[in-house]
C-alpha positions, 0 to 999 in steps of 0.5 A, a space after each residue: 525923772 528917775 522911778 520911784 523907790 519902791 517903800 522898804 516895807 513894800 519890798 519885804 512884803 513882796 519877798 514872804 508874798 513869793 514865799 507864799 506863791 510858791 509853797 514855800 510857806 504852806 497854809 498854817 505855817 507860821 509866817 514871821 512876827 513883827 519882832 522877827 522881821 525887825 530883827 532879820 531886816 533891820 527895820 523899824 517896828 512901824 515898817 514891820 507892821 505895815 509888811 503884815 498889814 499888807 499880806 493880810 489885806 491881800 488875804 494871804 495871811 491871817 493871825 491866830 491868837 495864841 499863835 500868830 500869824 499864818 499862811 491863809 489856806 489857799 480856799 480863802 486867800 486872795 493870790 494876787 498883789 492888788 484888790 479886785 476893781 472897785 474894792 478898796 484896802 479894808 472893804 468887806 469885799 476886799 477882806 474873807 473876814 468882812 463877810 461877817 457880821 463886825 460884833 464887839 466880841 470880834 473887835 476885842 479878839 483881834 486887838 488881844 490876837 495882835 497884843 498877844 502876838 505882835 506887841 502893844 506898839 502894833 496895835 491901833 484902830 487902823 490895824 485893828 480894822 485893817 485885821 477884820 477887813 473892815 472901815 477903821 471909822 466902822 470900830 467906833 460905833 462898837 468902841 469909843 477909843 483905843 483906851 475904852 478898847 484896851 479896858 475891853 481887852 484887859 476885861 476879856 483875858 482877865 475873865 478867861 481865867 477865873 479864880 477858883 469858886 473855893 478859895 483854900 482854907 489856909 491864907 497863905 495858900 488863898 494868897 499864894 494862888 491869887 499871886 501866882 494867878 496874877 504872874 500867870 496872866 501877865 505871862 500869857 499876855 505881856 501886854 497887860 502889865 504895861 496896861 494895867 495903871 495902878 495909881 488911875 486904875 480902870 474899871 475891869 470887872 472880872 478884876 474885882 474878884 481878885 481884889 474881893 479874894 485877897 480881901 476877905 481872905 485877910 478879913 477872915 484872918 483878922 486884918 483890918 479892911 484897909 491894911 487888906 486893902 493895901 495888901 492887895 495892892 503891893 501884891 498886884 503891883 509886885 507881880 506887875 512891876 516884875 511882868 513889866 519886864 517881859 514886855 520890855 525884853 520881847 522889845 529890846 530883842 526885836 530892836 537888838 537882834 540879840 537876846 537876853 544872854 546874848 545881850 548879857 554876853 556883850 556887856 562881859 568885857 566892860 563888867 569884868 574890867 570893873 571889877 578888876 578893880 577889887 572894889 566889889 569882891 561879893 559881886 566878883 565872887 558870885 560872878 565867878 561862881 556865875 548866876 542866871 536872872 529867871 524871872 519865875 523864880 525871881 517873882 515867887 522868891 519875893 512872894 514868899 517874903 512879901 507873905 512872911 512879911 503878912 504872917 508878923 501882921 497876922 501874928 503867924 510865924 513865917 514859913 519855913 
């Protein structure tokens, strides 16, 4: 019988281990994403995972939110490719972090760090677990399920970034900050939009603020609770449906090798045959004349027309 094929994922790992082993990558560099590896070994996102689970359960590699992961310093890692006898993948003995104690506040800070740094698809109650060092089964007794942990996570970025103690005194302003603190917060963590359901919205407590903000901001201004209400909602969802999108970019470059202008690059040929045709002569001309999508100034374009819109219900005049 022939020997048996060393899985692929097993095999990238073994390339960044000897990276590792040898200083080329030192304590604190960077070591390659999820996406990255997807991209430079033209693997499945799941492989990829599983490349960073192993070197993290050897201790060699930790993430840093905000970051990513990392070269571990060599006081803490663990330099061999098998666990010590007796220990087993995911033991407090086996992982730096087990040692201490697993409180919900830890759960919740590894879920947000591989959210953050490695994308929705990599996070599950394995790899949660296989992060802290400790039994997946150990999670459950702090959260009942991947969704109860998501809500926790959606809590926890959310309350990081209070809204002012004073909204401003102009309603245009009060709503511009909550809009553009909104678009922040999906910015930082790309994962949140997707999370976040409008139509069966979870119970986020440090939400609420937002939703009491815009409400008695207009309240103030002579709306109507209900139209209030509905406001706040078309807000959220318009900075929402926009920050969807960046999510969705991160993934396709990961997937594709390519980002968005290199994307957009190979799809020129096709488009300029198109319109070749002369049947689009508005799209031709700004094409020639070039055009560069930023979602920034996309997402604060529409929020000034959303609260021109507003301002005929408040019987103001719009800005500008």
């Amino acid at each position: 019988m022939g020997r048996q094929a060393v899985p692929r994922y097993s095999q990238i790992a073994g390339e960044l281990r000897r990276r590792i082993q040898t200083g080329e990558l030192a304590p604190g560099d960077r070591v390659l994403s999820t996406r990255e590896i997807t991209k430079r070994w033209g693997v499945a996102m799941a492989t990829a995972t599983k490349v960073l689970t192993e070197l993290r359960r050897e201790g060699l590699v930790r993430a840093v939110p905000g970051v990513g992961t990392v070269v571990e310093a060599p006081s803490r890692s663990v330099r061999t490719a098998r666990p010590a006898a007796g220990a087993r993948p995911g033991s407090p003995s086996h992982s730096p972090s087990g040692r201490q104690a697993l409180t919900l506040g830890r759960i919740v800070g590894a879920a947000v760090g591989i959210a953050d740094t490695e994308g929705p698809a990599a996070l599950s109650m394995r790899r949660v677990a296989a992060e802290l060092g400790v039994a997946t089964m150990s999670l459950y007794r702090h959260v009942a399920d991947k969704d109860d942990l998501l809500v926790r996570m959606m809590d926890t970025v959310i309350a990081e970034h209070p809204l002012p103690a004073d909204p401003p005194a102009d309603w245009r302003e009060a709503i511009e900050l909550v809009a553009r603190q909104l678009w922040d917060l999906f910015r930082r963590h790309t994962w949140l939009a997707p999370a976040l359901s409008v139509t069966r919205p979870q119970l986020i407590t440090s939400a609420l603020p937002y939703n009491e903000w815009t409400l008695a901001t207009l309240d103030a201004h002579g709306l109507d609770l209900r139209s209030a209400f509905t406001a706040h909602l078309m807000l959220l969802n318009y900075a929402r449906g926009i920050a969807i999108n960046l999510e969705w970019e991160r993934e396709a470059e990961a997937h594709s090798g390519l980002d968005n202008k290199e994307w957009m690059d190979t799809q020129e040929s096709a488009l300029l045959a198109v319109l070749a045709t002369g049947r689009f002569p508005a799209f031709s001309r700004l094409t020639a004349a070039g055009y560069e999508l930023d979602l920034d100034a996309l997402f604060e374009f529409g929020l000034q027309r959303l609260l021109d819109g507003l301002a005929s219900l408040l019987d103001e005049n719009p800005a500008g």
